[in-house]
C-alpha positions as CSV (number, residue, x, y, z in Angstrom):
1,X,51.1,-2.3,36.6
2,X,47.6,-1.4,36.0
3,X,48.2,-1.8,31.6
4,X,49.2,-5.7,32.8
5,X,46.2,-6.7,34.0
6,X,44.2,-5.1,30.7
7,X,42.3,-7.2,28.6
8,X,43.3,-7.3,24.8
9,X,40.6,-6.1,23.1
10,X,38.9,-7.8,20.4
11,X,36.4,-6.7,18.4
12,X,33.6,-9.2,16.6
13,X,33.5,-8.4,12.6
14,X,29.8,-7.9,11.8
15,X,28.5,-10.7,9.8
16,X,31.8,-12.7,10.4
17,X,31.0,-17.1,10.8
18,X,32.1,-18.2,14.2
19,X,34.3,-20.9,13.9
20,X,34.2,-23.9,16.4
21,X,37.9,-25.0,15.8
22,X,38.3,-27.3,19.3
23,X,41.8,-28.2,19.6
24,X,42.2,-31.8,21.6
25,X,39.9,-33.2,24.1
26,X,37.3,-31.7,25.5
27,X,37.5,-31.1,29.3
28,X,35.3,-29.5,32.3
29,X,38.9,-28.4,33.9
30,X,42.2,-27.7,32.2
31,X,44.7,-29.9,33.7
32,X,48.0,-28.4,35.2
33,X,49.1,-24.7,37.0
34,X,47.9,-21.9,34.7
35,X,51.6,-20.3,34.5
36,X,53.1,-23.9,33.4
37,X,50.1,-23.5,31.0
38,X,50.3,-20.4,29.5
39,X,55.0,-20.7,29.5
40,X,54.2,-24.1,27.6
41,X,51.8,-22.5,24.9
42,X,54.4,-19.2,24.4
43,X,56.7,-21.7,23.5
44,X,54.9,-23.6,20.7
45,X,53.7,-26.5,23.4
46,X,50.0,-26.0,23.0
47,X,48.0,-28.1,25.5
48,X,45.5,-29.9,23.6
49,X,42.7,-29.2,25.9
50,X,39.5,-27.5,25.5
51,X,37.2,-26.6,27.9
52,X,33.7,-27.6,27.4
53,X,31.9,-24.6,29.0
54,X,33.7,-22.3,27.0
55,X,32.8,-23.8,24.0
56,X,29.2,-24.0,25.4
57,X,29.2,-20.2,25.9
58,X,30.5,-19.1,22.9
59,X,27.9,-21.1,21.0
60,X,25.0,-19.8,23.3
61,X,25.7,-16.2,23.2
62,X,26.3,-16.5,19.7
63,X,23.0,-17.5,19.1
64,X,21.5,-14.1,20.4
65,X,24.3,-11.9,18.5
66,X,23.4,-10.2,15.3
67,X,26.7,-9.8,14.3
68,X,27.0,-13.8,14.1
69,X,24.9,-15.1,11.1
70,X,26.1,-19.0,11.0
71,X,29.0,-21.5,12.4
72,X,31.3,-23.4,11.0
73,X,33.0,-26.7,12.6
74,X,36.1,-26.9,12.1
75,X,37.3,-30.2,13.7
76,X,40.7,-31.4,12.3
77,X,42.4,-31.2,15.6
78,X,39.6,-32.2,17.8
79,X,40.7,-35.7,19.9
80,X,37.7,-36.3,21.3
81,X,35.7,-36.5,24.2
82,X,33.4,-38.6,26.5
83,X,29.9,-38.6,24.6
84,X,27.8,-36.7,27.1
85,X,30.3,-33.9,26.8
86,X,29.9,-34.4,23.0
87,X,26.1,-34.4,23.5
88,X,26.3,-30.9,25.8
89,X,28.0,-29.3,22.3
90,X,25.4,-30.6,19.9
91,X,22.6,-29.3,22.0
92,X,24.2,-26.2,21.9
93,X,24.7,-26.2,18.4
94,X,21.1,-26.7,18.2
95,X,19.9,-24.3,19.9
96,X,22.0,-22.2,17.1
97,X,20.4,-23.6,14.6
98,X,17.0,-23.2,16.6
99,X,17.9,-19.6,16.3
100,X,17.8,-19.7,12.5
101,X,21.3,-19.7,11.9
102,X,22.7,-22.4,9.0
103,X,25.3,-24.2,10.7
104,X,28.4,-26.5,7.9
105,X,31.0,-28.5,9.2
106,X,34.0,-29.1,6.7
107,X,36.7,-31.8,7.8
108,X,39.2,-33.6,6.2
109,X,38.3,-36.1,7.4
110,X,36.4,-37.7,10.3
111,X,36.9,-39.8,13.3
112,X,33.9,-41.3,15.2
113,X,34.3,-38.3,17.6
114,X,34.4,-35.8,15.4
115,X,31.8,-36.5,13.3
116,X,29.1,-36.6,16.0
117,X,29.8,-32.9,16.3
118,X,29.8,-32.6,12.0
119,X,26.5,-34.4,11.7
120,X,25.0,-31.9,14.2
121,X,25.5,-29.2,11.1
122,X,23.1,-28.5,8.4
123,X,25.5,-29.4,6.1
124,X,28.7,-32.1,6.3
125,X,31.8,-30.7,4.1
126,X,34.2,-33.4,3.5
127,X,37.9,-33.4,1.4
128,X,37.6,-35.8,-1.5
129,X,40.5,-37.4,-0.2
130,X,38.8,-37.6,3.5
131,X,36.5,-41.0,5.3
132,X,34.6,-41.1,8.2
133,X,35.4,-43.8,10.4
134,X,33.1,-45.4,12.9
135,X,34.3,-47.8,15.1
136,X,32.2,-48.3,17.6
137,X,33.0,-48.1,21.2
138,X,35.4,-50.7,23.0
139,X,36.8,-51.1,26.0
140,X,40.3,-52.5,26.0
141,X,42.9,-52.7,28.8
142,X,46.8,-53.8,28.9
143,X,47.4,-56.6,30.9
144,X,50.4,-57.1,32.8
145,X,50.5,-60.6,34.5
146,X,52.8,-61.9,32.3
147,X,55.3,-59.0,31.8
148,X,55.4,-58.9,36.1
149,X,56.2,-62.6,36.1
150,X,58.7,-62.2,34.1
151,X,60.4,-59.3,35.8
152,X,59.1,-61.5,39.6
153,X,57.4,-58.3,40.5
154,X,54.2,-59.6,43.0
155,X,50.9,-57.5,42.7
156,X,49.4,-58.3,46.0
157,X,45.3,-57.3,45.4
158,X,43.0,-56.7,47.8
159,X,39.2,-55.9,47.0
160,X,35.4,-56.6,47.5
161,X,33.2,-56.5,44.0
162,X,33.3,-59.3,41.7
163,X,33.2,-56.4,39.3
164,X,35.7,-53.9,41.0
165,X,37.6,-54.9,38.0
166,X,40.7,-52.1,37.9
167,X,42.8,-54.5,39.6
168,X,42.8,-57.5,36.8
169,X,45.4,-56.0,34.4
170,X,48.1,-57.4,37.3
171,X,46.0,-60.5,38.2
172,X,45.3,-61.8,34.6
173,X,46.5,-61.3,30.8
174,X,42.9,-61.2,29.7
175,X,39.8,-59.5,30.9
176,X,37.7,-61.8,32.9
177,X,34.2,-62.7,32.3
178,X,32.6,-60.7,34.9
179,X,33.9,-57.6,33.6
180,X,33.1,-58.4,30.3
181,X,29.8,-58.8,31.0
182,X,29.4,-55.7,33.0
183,X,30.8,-53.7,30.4
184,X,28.7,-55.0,27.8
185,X,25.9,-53.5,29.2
186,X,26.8,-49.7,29.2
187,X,29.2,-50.0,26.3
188,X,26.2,-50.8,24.0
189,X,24.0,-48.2,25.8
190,X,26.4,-45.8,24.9
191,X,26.7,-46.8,21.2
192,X,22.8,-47.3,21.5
193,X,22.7,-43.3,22.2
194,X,25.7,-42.4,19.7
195,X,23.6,-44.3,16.8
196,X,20.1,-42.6,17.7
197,X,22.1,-38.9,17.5
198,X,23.7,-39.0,14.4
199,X,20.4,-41.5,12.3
200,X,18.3,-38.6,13.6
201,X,20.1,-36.1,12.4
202,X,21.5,-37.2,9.0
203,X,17.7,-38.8,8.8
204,X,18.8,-42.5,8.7
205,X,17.9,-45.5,11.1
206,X,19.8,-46.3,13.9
207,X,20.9,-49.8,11.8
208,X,22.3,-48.2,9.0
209,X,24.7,-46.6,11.2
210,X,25.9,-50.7,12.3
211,X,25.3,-51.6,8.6
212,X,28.0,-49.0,7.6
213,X,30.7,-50.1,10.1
214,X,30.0,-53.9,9.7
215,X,30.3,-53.3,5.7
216,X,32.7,-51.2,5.7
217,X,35.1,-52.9,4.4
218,X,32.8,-54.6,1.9
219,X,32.0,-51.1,0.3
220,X,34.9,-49.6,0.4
221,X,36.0,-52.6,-2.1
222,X,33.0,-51.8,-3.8
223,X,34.0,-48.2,-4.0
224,X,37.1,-49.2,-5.6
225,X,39.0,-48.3,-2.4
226,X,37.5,-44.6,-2.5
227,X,36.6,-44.0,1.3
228,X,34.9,-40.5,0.9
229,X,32.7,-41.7,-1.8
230,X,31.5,-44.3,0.8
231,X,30.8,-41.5,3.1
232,X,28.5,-39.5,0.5
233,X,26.8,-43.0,-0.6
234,X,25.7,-43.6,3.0
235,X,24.3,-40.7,3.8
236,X,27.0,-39.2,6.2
237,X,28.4,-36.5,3.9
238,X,26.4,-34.5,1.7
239,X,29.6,-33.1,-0.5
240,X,32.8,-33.3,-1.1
241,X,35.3,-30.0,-1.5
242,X,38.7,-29.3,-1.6
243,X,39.7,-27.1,1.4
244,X,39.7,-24.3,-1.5
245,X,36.5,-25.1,-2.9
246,X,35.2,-24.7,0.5
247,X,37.3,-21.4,1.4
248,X,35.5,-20.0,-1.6
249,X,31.8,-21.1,-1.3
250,X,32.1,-19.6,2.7
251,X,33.6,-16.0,0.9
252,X,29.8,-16.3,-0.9
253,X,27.9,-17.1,2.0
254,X,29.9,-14.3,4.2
255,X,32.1,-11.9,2.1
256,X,35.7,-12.1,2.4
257,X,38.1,-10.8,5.5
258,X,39.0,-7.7,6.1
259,X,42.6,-8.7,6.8
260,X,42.8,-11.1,3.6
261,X,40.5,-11.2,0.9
262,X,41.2,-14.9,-0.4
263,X,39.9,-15.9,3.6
264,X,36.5,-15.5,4.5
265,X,35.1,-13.1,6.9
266,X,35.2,-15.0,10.5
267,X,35.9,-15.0,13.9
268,X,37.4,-17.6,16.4
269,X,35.2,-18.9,18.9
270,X,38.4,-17.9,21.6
271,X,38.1,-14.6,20.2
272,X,34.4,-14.0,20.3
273,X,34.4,-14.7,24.2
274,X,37.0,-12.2,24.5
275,X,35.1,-9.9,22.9
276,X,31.5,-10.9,25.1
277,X,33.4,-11.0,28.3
278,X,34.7,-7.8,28.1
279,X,31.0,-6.0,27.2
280,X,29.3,-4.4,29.8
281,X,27.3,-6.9,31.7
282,X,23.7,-5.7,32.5
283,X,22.7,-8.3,34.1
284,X,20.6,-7.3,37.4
285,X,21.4,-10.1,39.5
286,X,19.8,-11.0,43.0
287,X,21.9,-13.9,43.8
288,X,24.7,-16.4,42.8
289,X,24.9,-20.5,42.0
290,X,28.6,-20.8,42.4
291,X,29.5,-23.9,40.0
292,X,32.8,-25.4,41.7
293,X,34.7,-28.4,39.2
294,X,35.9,-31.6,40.2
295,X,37.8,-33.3,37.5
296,X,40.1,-36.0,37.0
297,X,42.0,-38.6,39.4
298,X,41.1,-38.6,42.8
299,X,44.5,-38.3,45.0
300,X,45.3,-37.4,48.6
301,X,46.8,-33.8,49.4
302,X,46.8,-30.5,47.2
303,X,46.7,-31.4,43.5
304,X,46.7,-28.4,40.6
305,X,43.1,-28.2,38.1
306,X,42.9,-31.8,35.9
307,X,43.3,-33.6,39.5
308,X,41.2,-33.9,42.5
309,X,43.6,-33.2,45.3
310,X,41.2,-34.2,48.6
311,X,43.2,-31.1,50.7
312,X,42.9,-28.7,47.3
313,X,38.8,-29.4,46.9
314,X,38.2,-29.5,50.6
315,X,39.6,-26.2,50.9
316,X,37.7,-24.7,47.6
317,X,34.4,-25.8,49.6
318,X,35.5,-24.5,53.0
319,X,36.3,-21.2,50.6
320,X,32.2,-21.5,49.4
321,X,30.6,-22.0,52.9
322,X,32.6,-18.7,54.2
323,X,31.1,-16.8,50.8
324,X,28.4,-15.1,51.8
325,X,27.8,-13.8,48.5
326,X,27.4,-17.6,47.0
327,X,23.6,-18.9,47.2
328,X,24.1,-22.3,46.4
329,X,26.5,-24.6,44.8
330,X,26.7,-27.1,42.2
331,X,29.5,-29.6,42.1
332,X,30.5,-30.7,38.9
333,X,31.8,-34.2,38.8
334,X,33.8,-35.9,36.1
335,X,36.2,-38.3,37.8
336,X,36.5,-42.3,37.7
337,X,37.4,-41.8,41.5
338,X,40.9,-42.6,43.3
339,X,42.0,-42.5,46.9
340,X,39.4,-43.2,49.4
341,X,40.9,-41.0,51.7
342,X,41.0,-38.1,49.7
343,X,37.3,-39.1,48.5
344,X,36.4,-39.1,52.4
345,X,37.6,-35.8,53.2
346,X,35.7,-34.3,50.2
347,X,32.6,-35.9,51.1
348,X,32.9,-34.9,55.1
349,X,33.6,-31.0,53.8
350,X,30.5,-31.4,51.7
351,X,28.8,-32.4,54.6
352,X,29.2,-30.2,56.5
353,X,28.4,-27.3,54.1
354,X,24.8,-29.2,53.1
355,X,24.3,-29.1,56.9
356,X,24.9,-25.5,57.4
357,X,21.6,-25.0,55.4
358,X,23.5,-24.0,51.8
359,X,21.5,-26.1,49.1
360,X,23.9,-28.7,47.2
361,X,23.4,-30.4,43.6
362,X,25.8,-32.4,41.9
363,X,25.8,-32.6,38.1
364,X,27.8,-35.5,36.7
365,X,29.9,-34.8,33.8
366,X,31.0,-38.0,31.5
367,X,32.4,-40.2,34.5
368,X,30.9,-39.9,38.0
369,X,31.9,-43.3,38.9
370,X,33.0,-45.0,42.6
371,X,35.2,-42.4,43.9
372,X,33.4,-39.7,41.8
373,X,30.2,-41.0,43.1
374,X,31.4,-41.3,46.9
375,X,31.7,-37.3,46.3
376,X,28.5,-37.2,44.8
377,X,26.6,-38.7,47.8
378,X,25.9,-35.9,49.8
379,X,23.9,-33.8,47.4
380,X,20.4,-32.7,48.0
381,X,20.3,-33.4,44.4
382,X,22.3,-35.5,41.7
383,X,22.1,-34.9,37.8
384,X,23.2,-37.1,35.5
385,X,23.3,-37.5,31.6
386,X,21.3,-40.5,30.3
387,X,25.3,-41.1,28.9
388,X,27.4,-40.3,32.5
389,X,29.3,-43.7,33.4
390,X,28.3,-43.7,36.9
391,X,28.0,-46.6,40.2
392,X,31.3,-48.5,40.4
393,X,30.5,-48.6,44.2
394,X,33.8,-50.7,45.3
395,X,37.2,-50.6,46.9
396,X,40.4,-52.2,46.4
397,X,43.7,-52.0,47.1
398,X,46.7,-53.0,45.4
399,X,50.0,-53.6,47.3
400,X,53.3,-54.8,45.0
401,X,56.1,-56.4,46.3
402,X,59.6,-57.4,45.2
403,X,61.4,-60.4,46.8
404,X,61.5,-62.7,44.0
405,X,63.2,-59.8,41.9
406,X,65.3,-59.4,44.4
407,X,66.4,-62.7,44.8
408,X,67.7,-63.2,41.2
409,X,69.8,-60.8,41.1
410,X,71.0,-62.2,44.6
411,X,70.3,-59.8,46.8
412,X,68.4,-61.4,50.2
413,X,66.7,-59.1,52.8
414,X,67.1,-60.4,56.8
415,X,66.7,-59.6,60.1
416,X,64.8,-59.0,63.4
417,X,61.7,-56.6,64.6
418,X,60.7,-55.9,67.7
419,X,56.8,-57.3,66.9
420,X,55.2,-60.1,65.0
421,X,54.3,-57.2,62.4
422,X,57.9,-55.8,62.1
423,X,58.6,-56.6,58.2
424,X,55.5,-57.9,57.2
425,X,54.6,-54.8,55.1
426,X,58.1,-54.7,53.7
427,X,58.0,-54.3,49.6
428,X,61.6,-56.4,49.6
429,X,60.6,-59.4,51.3
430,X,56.4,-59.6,50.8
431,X,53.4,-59.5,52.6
432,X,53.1,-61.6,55.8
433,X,49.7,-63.6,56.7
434,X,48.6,-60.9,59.2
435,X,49.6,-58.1,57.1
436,X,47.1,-59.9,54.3
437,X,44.7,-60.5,56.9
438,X,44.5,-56.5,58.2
439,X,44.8,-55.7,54.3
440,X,41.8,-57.6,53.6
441,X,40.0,-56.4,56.8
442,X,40.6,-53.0,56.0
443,X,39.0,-53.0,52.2
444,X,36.3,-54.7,53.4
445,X,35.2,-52.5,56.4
446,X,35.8,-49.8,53.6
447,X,33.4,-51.8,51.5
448,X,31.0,-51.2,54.4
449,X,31.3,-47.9,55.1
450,X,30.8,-47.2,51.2
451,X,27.8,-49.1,51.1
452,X,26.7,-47.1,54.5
453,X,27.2,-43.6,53.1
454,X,24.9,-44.9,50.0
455,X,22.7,-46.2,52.1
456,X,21.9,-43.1,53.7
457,X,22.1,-40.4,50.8
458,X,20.1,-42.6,49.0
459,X,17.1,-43.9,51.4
460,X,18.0,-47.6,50.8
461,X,18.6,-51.0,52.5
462,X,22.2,-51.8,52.8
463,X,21.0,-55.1,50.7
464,X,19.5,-53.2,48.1
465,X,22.9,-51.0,47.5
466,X,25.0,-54.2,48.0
467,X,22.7,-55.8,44.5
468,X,23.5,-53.5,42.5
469,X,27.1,-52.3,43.9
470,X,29.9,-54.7,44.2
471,X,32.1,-52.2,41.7
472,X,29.3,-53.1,38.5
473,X,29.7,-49.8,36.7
474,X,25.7,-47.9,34.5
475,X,25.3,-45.7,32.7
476,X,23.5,-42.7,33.6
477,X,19.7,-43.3,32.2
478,X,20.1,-47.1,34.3
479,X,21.6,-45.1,37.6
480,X,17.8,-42.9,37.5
481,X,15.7,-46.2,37.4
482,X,18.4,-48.0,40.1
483,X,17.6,-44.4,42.0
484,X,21.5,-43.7,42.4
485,X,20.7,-40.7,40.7
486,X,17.3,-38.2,41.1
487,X,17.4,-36.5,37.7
488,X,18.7,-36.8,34.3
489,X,19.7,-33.3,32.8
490,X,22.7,-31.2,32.0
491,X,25.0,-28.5,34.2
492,X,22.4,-25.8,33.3
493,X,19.6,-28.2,35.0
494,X,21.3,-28.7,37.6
495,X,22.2,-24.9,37.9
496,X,18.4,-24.3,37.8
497,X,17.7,-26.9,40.3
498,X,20.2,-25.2,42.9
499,X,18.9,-21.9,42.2
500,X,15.0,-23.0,43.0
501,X,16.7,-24.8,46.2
502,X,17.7,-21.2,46.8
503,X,14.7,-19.4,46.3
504,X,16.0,-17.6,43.4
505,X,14.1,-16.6,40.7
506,X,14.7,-17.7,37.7
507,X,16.7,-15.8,35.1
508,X,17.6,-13.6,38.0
509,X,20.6,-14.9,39.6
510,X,24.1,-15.1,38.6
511,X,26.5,-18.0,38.0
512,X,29.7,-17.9,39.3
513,X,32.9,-20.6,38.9
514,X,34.5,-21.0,41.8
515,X,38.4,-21.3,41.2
516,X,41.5,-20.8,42.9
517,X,42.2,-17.6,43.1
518,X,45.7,-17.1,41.5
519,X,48.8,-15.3,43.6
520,X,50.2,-11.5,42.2
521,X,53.2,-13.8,40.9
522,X,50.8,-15.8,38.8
523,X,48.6,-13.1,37.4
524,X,52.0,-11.3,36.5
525,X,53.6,-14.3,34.7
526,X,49.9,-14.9,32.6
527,X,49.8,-11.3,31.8
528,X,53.2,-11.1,30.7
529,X,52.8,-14.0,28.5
530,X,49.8,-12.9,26.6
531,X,51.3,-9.4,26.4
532,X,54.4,-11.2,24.6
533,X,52.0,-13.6,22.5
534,X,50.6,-10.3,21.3
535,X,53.7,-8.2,20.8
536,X,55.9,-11.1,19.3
537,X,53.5,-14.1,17.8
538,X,54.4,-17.7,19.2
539,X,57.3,-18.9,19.0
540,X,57.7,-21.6,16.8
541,X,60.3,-24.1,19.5
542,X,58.5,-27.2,19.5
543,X,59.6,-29.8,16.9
544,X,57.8,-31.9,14.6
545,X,56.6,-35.4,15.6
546,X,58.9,-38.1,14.1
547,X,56.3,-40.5,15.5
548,X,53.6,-42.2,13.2
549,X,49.8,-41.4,14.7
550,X,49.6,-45.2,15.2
551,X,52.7,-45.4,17.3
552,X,51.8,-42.0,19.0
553,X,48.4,-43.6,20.0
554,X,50.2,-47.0,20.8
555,X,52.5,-45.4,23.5
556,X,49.7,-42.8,24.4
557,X,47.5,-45.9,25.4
558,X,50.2,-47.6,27.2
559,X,51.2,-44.3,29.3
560,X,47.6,-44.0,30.2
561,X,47.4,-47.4,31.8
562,X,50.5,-46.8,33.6
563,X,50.3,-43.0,34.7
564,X,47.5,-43.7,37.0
565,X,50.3,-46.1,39.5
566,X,51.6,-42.5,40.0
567,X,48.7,-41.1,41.6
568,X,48.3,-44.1,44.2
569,X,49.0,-41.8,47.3
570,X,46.4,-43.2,49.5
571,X,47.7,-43.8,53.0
572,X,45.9,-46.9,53.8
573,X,46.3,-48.1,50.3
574,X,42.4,-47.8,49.3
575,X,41.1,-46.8,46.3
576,X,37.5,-46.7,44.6
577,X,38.3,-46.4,41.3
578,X,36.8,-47.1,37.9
579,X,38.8,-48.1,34.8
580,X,36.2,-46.9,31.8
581,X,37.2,-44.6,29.2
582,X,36.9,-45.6,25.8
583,X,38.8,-46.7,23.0
């Protein structure tokens, strides 16, 4: 029983290159229940997930460890991630660099993504055959007005905001001018910061990065159709190498493996925290910031990690007030909000443990926004990246119905209640006027309360929270000057913050994540798997893709607008939630 629960042990080849090889999307939680997780990887289903802090970790300690003399980005199967996530990684690849260590990048190719990570490095390695693509950021949404007329499906919406916009795609087939112009504004702010990272780094202006995606075309023409020579002309790329070519020029800057002498001498960045997590810690400790994860959806009930489940979190805080061991806590937010409920009963448990004298600071990961800021509220203190999509303060609620579907195909709902409110909530026969007139009732004394709880966390006139509300989304930098946020700064600043709230000392308390703690059954399956993973290799079961990336993001899109109806579980039917994640 005991050999189980053993750690394989890896061991860090002196002088090896750490390689940054994120596969997926970045993420502050991995979504589903760890033994789903680990079956599905055994099996050759690997979640494409990657969890930012580890990343974060592995680059930090790396910095400090001898045996580490440079990095190396790998980012072919990197998907992406929202940018203050992105900007969290590239200041922890400079702080590598700050420690004198060269840092290269070598891609196939880029996406916009992925090469704001690459032009972090000192040098960008591209395939001759490779491009870097730079979009820009958009925000585009599937509208369904149309397609429900057609099937006589009615989308009965409730809500107070002119910009509470996450209700339109069943109101309209285009997005309205209101939301346009809301999202204008922190759309560009973000593209404002993504332009300012990568000129000062590759040491270009901020315009040449818009001159290269408005003449792309232009110069790729010009090129002779050769994308990676476009890349190298404006400044993005500094060579180009076959993935041999570079193979080789990394066996002179490192030496060759150990294992296989036409691979150069390196070491995962998965690996390298198993091998720093199972050293001896020496830390002397005199207290603990527990750091306790809120990401994703907001829904009602229990929920596994990747979903805020209001009874799950709720419990997880009761679980930190009882700790006597746990100093203070920092609540990391990344959600675009969901249920009201659910975002109630977080925000009452958090109340209650700010009140029993344990100091509270929320830092906001890439989305903090109306649900995710409701939770927010009752910090002492809220951090936010100049980046974080934050506000969305609104509520709506959407109710469909189904009589006119119904009727053509000739079926017809009758008969009697025993009130004037018997059937007028009914899905097969439509919303009655007083069940329209309580619907609308109840968003907007939800609208109120919203508005109420920002009033007091923030110090501010109802009016004043009403201006800038009304579901308009900022970005992070604009939420500090609106004063819906106190500080802009990263986890770490907010970690420091909680500890000072404390009275700790700095550099002399531990950090611990608070997670569910998982059952004998579950520890078992993990440990089996990996033992098997070790013994056996993965299994190759999974099949090839006969999909087209283009069809596979097409479908992907289209599941993401519709996945969310699954999480409506709000029993009154509210929800404060934002629709913006990019495209």
């Amino acid at each position: 029983m005991v050999s189980l629960f053993s750690r394989e042990v890896v061991r860090v080849p002196d002088g090896a290159a750490l390689v940054l090889a994120p596969v997926g999307v970045l993420v502050e939680q991995l979504s589903g229940d760890p033994v789903d997780r680990s079956l599905a990887e055994l099996q050759g289903g690997q979640i494409r997930e990657t969890l930012l802090p580890d990343v974060v970790r592995a680059l930090d300690a790396a910095a400090d460890d001898d045996r580490i003399p440079m990095l190396i980005l790998d980012l072919r199967d990197f998907d992406g991630a929202g940018l203050s996530k992105l900007q969290d990684v590239a200041a922890a690849i400079g702080r590598f660099r700050e420690a004198g260590k060269p840092v290269v990048a070598m891609g196939d190719a880029y996406t916009q993504a992925q090469y704001y990570l690459a032009a972090q490095a000192d040098k960008v390695y591209m395939h001759p055959f490779g491009s870097v693509l730079l979009e820009g950021f958009g925000y585009y949404r599937a509208f369904f007005r149309s397609a429900l007329d057609k099937l006589r499906i009615d989308v009965n919406v409730f809500r107070v905001g002119e910009y509470k916009s996450f209700v339109e795609p069943f109101l309209r087939d285009d997005m309205s001018d209101a939301d346009k112009e809301a999202s204008a504004r922190w759309l560009n702010a973000l593209w404002s910061a993504y332009r300012f990272d990568i000129a000062a780094r590759r040491s270009l202006e901020a315009g040449d990065i818009d001159t290269y995606s408005a003449a792309y075309a232009d110069r790729t023409e010009a090129a002779g159709g050769d994308l990676a020579r476009v890349a190298v002309e404006s400044g993005l790329v500094d060579e180009l190498l076959t993935r041999g070519e570079f193979t080789r020029r990394m066996i002179d800057e490192v030496g060759s493996s150990d294992y296989d002498l036409s691979e150069y001498r390196s070491i995962d960045y998965r690996d390298y925290l198993k091998a720093v997590d199972a050293e001896p810690d020496v830390s002397s400790a005199t207290g603990n910031v527990g750091v306790l994860v809120a990401s994703g959806d907001i829904v009602d009930g229990e929920a596994p990690p990747g979903t805020i489940g209001g009874d799950t979190l709720a419990a997880m805080i009761r679980s930190v007030a009882a700790d006597e061991s746990i100093d203070a806590l920092v609540l990391r937010v990344d959600s675009p909000g969901g249920s009201m409920m659910a975002s109630e009963v977080v925000y009452q448990e958090l109340r209650t443990l700010q009140e029993s004298g344990l100091p509270l600071v929320v830092s906001m990961g890439s989305v903090a926004a109306s649900g995710g800021y409701y939770i927010s509220m009752p910090a002492d203190r809220i951090f936010a990246a100049k980046t974080t999509i934050t506000g969305s303060i609104g509520v709506g609620a959407l109710v469909p119905t189904f009589q006119r579907g119904l009727e053509s195909l000739g079926v017809h709902v009758d008969g009697i209640g025993t009130t004037p409110l018997s059937g007028q909530f009914s899905p097969e026969q439509g919303l009655g006027e007083d069940a329209r007139r309580i619907l609308q009732a109840s968003v907007e004394d939800a609208y109120r309360v919203f508005i109420g709880r920002v009033s007091e966390s923030r110090g501010m006139a109802p009016e004043r929270v009403d201006n800038l509300a009304r579901g308009r989304v900022w970005v992070g930098s604009d939420a500090l000057d609106l004063e819906l946020v106190d500080e802009i700064g990263g986890l770490q600043q907010a970690i420091d913050a909680a500890a000072d709230l404390a009275g700790l000392e700095p550099g002399e308390f531990g950090v611990v994540p608070i997670e569910p703690e998982l059952s004998l059954r579950e520890r078992l399956a993990m440990s089996l798997v990996t033992r098997m993973q070790s013994l056996f290799g993965r299994l190759s079961l999974s099949q090839l893709s006969v999909l087209s990336p283009a069809v596979e993001r097409l479908l992907g899109n289209l599941g993401k607008e519709l996945e969310w109806l699954g999480k409506l579980n709000d029993p009154r039917g509210l929800y404060a939630l934002c629709f913006c994640d990019l495209r």
